[in-house]
C-alpha positions in Angstrom: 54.6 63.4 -16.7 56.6 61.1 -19.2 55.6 57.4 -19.0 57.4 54.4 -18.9 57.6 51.7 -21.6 56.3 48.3 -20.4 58.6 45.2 -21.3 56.3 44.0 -24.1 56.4 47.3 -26.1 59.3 46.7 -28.3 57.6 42.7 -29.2 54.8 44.1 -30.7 56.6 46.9 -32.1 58.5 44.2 -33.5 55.2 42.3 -35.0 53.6 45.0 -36.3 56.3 46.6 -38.4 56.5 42.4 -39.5 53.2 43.0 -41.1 54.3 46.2 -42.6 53.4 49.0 -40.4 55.1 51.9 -39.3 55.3 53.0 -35.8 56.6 55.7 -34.2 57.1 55.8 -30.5 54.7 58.0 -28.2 55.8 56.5 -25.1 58.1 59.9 -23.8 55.4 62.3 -24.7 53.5 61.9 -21.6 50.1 64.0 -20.9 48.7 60.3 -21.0 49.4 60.1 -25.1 49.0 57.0 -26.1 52.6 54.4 -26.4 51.9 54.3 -30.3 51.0 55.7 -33.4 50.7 52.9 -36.2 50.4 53.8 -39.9 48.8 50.7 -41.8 46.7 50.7 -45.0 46.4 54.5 -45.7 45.2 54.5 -41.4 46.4 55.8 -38.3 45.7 53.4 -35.0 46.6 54.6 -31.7 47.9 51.8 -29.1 48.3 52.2 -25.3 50.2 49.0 -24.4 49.5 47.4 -20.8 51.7 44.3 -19.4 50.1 41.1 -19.9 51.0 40.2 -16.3 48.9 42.9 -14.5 45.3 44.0 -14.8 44.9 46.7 -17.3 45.0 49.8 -15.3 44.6 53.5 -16.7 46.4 56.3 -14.5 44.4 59.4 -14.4 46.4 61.2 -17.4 45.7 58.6 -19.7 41.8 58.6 -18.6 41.5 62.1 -19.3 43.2 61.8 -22.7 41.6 59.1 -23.8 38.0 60.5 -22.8 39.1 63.5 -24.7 40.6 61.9 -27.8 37.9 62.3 -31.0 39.0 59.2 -31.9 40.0 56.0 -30.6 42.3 54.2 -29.1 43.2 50.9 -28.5 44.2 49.7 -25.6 46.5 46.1 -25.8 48.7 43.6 -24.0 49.5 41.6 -26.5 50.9 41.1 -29.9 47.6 39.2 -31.5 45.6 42.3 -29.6 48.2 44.9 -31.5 47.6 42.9 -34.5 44.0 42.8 -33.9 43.7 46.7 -33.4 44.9 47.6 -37.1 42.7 45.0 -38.7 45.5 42.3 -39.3 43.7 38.7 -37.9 45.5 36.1 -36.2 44.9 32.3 -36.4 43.4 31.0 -33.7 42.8 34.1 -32.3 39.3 36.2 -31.8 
């Protein structure tokens, strides 16, 4: 099953190639893999992005991958969150 991309994606696509990162879109691969894959400072992030205007809600694809996954991965809804998740900091946020 191949996901859908929530309207906030291509924002903090936007923002985080801004802070130079590169992304590549994971969104179409489906199995529950993760929206993102964000290369920044010599490290690899993995974002699932959820809309800011519903609770954050796993389906049962993404649960099983990401109770699978050896590593981690981030789950966001916004750009400071994005941000956040590869270790940039944003004023007046966290």
């Amino acid at each position: 099953m191949r996901g859908r991309t929530d309207h906030n994606q291509s924002e903090i696509v936007r923002a985080l190639m801004a802070v130079g990162a590169t992304v590549t879109d994971l969104s179409q691969v489906g199995g529950g893999c993760p929206d993102l894959l964000v290369g920044f400072q010599h490290r690899n992030y993995l974002l699932e992005i959820k809309r800011e205007d519903k609770p954050i809600r796993l389906t049962t694809h993404q649960k099983i991958y990401h109770e699978a996954w050896r590593g981690k991965v981030h789950i966001i809804q916004t750009v400071p969150e994005a941000l956040n998740a590869i270790g940039v900091q944003v004023k007046g946020y966290m």
